[in-house]
C-alpha positions in Angstrom: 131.7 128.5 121.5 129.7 125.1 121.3 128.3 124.0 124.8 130.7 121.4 126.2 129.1 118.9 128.2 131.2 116.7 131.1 130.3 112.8 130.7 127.9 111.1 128.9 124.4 112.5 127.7 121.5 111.2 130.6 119.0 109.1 128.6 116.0 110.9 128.0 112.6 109.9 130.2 109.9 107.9 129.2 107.5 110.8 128.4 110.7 113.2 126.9 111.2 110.3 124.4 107.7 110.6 123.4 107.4 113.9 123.1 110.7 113.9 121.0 109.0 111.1 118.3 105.8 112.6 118.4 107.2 115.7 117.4 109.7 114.6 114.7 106.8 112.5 113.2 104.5 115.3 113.4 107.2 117.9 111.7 108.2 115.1 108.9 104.6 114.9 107.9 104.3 118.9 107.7 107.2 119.2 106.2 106.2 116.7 103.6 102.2 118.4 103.2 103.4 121.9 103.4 107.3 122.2 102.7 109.9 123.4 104.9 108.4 126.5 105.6 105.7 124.5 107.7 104.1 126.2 110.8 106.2 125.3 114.1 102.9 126.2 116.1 100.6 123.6 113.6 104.1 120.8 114.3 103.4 121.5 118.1 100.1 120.9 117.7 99.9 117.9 115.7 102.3 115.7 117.9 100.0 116.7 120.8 102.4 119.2 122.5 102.8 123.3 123.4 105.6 125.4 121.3 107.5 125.3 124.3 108.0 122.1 124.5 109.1 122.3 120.7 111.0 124.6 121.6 113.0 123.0 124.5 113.6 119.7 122.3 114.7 121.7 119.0 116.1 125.1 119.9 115.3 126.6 116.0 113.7 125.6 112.8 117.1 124.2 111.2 117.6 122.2 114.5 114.2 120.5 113.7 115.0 120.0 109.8 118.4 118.4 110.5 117.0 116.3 113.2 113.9 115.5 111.0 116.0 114.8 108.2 118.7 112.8 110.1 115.9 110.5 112.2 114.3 109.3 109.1 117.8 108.3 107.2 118.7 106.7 110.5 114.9 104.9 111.1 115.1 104.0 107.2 118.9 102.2 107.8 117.7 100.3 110.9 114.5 99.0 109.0 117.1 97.5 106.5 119.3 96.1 108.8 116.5 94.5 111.0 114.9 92.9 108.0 117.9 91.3 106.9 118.5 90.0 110.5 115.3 89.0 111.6 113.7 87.5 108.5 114.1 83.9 107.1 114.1 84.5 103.3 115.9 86.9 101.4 113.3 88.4 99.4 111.0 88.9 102.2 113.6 90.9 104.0 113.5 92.8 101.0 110.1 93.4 100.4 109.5 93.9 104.3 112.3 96.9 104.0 110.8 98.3 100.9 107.0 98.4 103.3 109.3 99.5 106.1 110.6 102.4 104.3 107.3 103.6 103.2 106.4 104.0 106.9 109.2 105.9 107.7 109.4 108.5 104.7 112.4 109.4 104.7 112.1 109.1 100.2 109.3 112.1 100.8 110.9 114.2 102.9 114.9 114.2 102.6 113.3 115.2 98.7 111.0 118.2 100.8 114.3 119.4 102.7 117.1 119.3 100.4 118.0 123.0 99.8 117.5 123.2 103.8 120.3 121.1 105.9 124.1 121.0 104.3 125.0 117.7 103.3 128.3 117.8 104.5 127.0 117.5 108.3 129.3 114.9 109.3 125.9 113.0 111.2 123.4 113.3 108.3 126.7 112.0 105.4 127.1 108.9 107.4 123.8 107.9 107.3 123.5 108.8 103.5 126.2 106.6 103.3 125.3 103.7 105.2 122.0 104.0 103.4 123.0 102.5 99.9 125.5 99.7 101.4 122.1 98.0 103.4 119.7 98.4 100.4 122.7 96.9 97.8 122.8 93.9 100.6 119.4 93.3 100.7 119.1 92.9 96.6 122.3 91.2 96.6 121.2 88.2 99.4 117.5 88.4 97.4 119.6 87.5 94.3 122.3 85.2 95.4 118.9 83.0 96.7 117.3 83.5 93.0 114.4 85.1 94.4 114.4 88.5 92.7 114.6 88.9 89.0 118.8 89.4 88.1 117.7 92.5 86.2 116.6 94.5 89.1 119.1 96.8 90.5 119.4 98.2 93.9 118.9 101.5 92.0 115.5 100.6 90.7 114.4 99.3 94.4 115.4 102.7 95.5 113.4 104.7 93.1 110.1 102.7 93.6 110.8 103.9 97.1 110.6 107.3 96.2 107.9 106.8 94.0 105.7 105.0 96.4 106.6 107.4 98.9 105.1 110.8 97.5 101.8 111.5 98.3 99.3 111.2 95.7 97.8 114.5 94.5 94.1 115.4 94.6 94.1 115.7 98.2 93.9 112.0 99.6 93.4 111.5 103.2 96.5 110.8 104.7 95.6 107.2 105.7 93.8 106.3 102.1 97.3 107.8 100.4 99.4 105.6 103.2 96.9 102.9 102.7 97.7 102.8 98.4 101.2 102.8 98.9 101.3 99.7 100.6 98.6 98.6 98.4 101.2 99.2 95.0 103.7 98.3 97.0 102.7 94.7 97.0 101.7 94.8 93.2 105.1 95.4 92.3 106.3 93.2 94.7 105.1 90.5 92.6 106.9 91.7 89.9 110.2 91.4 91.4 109.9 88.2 91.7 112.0 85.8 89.6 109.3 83.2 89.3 106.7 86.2 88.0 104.2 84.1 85.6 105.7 86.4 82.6 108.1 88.5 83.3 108.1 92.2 81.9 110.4 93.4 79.7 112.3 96.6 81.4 112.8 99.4 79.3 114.6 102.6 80.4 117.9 103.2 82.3 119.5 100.8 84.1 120.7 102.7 86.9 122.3 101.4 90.2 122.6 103.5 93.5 125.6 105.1 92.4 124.4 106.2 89.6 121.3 107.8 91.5 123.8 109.8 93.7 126.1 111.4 90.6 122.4 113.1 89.4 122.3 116.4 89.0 121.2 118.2 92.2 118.1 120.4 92.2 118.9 124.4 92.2 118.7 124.9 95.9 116.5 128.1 95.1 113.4 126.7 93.9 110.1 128.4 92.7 108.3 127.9 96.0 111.1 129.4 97.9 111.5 132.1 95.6 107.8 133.5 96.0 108.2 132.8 99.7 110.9 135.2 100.2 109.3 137.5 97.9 106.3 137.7 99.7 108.7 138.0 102.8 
């Protein structure tokens, strides 16, 4: 039977908050280097912090995912809906979203996690859906002004995202590969515009968010996690 707690939830402390982000960045980033199966001990030490205080902040490894997992689709939709609050141009609300969403990483490691969490936790489906309606507002503002080009799609914002997002092979430090994505980032950027010098034409799929979410999931039991439970 579920804990039930009387009144509301005290506000963490100064220092627990801390903690708490250190270690949900630190587990997002092994998570992303290493895959789900990611050492709890090397988490705890990368955020600066003992397994026991893991431990007393995330009770098990699928405690951490979902909260991982549900931090960076929440960070990613507050991103969106501070840039369209707080900046005086559609397209640079835009564009400082898109950089925005890079630092938060949720299009590396929601990818990373996906056979891990169900999706139908109630917490984790709101934010999935709240996610598309601030990204569709953001390209539609950018082209109601005629700042971005009227054949870019919310869907194709979303996918350079992703792309962006993925850390390079080769074995990149992890600032030179955060360093490039921002770097590309504003390359296309340019791109997007309406007023680009001359335009590209786009070949491919025109897909829009919607379209992006009817995909074909991948097989939950993938090649990795196969040989890992083999080996296990």
């Amino acid at each position: 039977m579920p804990t039930q707690h009387v009144g509301p939830r005290r506000p963490l402390r100064a220092d627990a908050r801390d903690n708490r982000r250190r270690l949900l960045e630190a587990a997002r980033d092994a998570f992303i280097d290493r895959g789900p199966t990611a050492s709890l001990d090397e988490i705890a030490r990368r955020a600066g912090t003992g397994i026991a205080t893991l431990y007393r902040r995330f009770p098990d490894r699928r405690a951490l995912i979902r909260e991982v997992i549900l931090d960076a689709l929440q960070r990613s939709n507050e991103e969106g809906r501070l840039a369209a609050q707080e900046e005086p141009d559609a397209f640079g609300a835009l564009a400082r979203y898109m950089h925005r969403a890079i630092d938060v990483r949720a299009a590396a490691v929601i990818p990373a996690l996906l056979a891990e969490i169900p999706f139908d936790d109630e917490g984790i489906r709101q934010a999935r859906q709240a996610g598309p309606v601030i990204v569709e507002a953001l390209v539609d503002a950018a082209h109601e002004a005629g700042a971005l080009r009227a054949d870019v799609t919310a869907g194709d914002i979303g996918m350079l995202i992703v792309r962006l997002s993925r850390p390079l092979p080769g074995g990149f430090p992890p600032e030179t590969n955060h360093g490039l994505s921002h770097r590309h980032l504003d390359l296309l950027i340019d791109g997007l515009r309406a007023t680009a010098r001359q335009p590209a034409h786009l070949g491919g799929p025109v897909l829009t968010l919607a379209d992006l979410g009817q995909l074909p999931q991948p097989d939950p039991e993938t090649p990795r996690e196969r040989s890992g439970s083999a080996a296990g």
